[in-house]
C-alpha positions as CSV (number, residue, x, y, z in Angstrom):
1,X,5.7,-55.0,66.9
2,X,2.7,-55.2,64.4
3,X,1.7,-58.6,63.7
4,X,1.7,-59.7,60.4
5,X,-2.0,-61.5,60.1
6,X,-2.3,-64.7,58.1
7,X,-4.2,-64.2,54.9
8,X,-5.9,-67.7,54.0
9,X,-7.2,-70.9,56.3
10,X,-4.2,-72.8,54.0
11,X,-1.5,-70.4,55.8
12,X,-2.9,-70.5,59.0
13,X,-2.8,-74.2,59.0
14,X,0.4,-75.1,57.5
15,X,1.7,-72.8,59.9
16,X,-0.3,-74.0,63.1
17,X,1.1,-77.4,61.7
18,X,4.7,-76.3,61.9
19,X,4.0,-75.1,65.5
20,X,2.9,-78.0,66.4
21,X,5.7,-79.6,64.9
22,X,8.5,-77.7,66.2
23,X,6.5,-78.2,70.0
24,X,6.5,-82.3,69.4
25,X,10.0,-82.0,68.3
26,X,10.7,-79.8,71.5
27,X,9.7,-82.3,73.5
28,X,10.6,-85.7,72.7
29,X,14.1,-84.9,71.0
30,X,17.3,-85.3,72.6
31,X,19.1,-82.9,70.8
32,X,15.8,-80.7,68.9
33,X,18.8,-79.0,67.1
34,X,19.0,-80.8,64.6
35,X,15.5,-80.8,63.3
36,X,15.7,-77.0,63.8
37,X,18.8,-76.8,61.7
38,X,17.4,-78.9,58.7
39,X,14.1,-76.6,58.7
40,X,15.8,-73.1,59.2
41,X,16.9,-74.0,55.5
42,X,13.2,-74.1,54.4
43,X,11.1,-71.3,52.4
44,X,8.7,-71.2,55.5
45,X,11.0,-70.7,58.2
46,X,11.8,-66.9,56.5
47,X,7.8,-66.0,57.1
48,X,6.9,-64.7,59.9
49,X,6.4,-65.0,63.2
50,X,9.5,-68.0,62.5
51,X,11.8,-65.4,60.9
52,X,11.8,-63.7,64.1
53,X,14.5,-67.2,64.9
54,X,15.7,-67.3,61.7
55,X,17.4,-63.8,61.6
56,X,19.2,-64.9,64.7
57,X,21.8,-66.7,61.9
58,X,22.7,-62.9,61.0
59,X,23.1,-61.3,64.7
60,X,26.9,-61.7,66.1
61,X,27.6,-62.5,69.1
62,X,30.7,-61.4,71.6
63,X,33.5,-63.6,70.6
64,X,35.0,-63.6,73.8
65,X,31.9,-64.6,75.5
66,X,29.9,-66.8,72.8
67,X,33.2,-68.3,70.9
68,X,30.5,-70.4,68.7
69,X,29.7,-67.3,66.6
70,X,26.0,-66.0,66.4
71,X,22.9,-66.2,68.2
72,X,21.4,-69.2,66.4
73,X,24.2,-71.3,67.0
74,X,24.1,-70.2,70.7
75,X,20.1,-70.7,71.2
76,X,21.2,-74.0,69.3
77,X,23.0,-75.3,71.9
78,X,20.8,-73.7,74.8
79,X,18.2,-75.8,72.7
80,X,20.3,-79.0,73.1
81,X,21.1,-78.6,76.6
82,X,17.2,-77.9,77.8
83,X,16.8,-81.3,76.4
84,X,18.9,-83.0,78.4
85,X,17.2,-81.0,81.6
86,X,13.5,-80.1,81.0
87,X,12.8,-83.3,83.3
88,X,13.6,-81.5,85.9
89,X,11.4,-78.4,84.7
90,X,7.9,-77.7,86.4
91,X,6.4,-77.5,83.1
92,X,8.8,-78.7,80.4
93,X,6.1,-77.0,77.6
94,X,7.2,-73.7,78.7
95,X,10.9,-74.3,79.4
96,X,11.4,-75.6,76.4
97,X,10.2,-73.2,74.5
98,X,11.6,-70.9,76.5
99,X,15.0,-72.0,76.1
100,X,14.5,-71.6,71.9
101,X,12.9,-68.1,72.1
102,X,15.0,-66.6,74.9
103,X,17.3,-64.5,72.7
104,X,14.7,-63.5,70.0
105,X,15.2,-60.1,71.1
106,X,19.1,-59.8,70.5
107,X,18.2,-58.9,66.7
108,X,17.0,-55.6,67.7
109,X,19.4,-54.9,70.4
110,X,22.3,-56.1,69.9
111,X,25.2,-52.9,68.8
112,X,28.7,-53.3,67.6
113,X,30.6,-50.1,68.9
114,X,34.0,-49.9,67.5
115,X,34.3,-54.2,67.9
116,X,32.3,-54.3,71.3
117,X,29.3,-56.3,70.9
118,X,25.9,-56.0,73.1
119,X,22.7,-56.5,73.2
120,X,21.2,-54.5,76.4
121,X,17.6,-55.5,77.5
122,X,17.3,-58.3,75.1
123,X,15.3,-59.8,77.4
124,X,12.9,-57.4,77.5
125,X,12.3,-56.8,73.9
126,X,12.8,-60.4,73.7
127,X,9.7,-61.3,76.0
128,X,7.7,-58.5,74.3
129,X,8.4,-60.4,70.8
130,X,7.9,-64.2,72.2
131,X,4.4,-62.7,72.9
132,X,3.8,-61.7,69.6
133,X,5.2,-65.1,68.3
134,X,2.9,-67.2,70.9
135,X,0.0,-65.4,70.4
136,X,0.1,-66.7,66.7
137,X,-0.9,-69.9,68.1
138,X,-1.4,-70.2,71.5
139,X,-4.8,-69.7,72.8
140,X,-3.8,-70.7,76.7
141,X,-2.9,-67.3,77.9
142,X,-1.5,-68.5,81.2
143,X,1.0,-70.7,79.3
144,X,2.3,-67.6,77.4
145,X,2.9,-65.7,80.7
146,X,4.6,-68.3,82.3
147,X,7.0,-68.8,78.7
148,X,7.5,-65.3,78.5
149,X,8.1,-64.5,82.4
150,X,11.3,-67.2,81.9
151,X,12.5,-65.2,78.9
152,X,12.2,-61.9,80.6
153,X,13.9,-63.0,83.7
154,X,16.6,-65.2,82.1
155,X,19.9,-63.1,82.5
156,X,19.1,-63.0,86.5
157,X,21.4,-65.7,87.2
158,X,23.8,-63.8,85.8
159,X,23.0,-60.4,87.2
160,X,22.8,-61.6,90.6
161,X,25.7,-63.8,91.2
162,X,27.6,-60.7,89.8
163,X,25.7,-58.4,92.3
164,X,25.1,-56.2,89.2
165,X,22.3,-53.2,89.3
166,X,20.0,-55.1,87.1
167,X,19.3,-57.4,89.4
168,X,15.9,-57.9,90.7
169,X,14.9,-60.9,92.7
170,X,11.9,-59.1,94.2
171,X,10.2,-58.9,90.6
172,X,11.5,-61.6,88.8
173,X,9.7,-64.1,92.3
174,X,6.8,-62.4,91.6
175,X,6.8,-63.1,87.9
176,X,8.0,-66.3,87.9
177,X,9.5,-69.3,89.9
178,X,13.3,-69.1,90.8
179,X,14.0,-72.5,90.2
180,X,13.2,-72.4,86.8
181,X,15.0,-69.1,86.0
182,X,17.7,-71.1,87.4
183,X,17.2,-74.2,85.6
184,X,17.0,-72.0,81.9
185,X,20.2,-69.9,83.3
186,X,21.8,-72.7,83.7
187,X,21.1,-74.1,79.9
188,X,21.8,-70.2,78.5
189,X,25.4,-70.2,80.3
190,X,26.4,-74.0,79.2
191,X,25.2,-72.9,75.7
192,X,28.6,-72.1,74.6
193,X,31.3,-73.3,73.4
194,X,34.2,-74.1,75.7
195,X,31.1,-73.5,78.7
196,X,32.8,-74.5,82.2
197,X,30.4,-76.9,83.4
198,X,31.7,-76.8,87.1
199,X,31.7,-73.0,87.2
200,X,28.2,-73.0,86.0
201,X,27.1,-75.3,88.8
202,X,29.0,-73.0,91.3
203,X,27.1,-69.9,90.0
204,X,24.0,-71.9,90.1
205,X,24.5,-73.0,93.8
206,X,25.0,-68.9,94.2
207,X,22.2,-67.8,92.3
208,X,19.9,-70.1,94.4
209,X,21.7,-69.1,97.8
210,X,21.1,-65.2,97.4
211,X,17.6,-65.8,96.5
212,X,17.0,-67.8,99.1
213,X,18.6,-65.5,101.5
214,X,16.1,-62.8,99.7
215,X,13.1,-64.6,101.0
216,X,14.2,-65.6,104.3
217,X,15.3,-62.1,105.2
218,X,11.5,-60.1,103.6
219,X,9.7,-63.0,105.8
């Protein structure tokens, strides 16, 4: 994706302050919803790189699998419940913003064929575009890798409890760490509505048993 490029030192820093501000809000905010809610309504939140979230309002979403509509109001929730976890994150920075970028890429992906709705490798347009995003802002280069390893590696929990063909431990471990692909799959599958809490934990105890029979039988 082409950037657009910041024309003045007065765009550049309202928008660096808005960065900043969404990151402090990220962080100490139980339920950073609600702030992003009341700014999504705001002129600046159409410019880019943040209209790359704020299109998410206009992207549906399975209603069999995502009963709370479209992908903002999913991310919202995945948003919410990262809160309530990123103290158990290695580095809360990058989770959290993890957990509000991870389905940037559904926009471009997702396809509504005859009521069916998907959004195949939205991950991995969606990592390519949280780059783009970061990179508006972020000059640690290390922090961006590890953000957009979890966003490229986020469905795993799901591919590999299922045993489905997209499943890749052997990459996604030398990407990224497990636990925190687990940690963010976790927050993605209990952002939805109705989301069975119990079931979740049971396909996170999964998730973390076939990885860590991966590693024990390549030692």
């Amino acid at each position: 994706m082409a950037l657009k490029k910041v024309e003045t030192v007065g765009e550049m820093t309202d928008k660096m302050d808005l960065f900043n501000e969404i990151q402090a809000h990220l962080m100490r905010d139980d339920a950073p919803a609600d702030y992003f809610n009341r700014i999504s309504e705001k002129e600046f939140f159409h410019e880019y790189p943040f209209s790359l979230l704020n299109r998410l309002k206009e992207v549906p979403q399975s209603p069999k699998h995502h009963p709370e509509g479209n992908v903002w109001n999913h991310t919202m929730l995945v948003v919410n419940e990262a809160a309530r976890k990123k103290v158990k994150s290695k580095n809360p920075v990058a989770f959290m913003w993890a957990a509000l970028l991870h389905d940037i890429g559904k926009a471009d992906t997702t396809n509504n064929e005859k009521g069916r709705i998907t959004a195949y490798n939205h991950e991995k347009v969606g990592a390519v575009q949280a780059e783009d995003f970061l990179n508006e802002f972020m000059k640690d280069k290390g922090m961006i890798q590890q953000i957009t390893a979890l966003i490229r590696w986020h469905m795993q929990i799901l591919f590999v409890v299922k045993s489905m063909k997209f499943a890749d431990i052997k990459t996604m471990m030398e990407e990224t760490d497990m636990e925190e692909i687990a940690l963010l799959g976790y927050c993605d599958r209990m952002g939805r509505l109705y989301a069975d809490r119990k079931a979740e934990n049971e396909n996170l105890r999964i998730f973390m048993k076939k990885c860590i029979e991966f590693i024990t039988k390549t030692e």
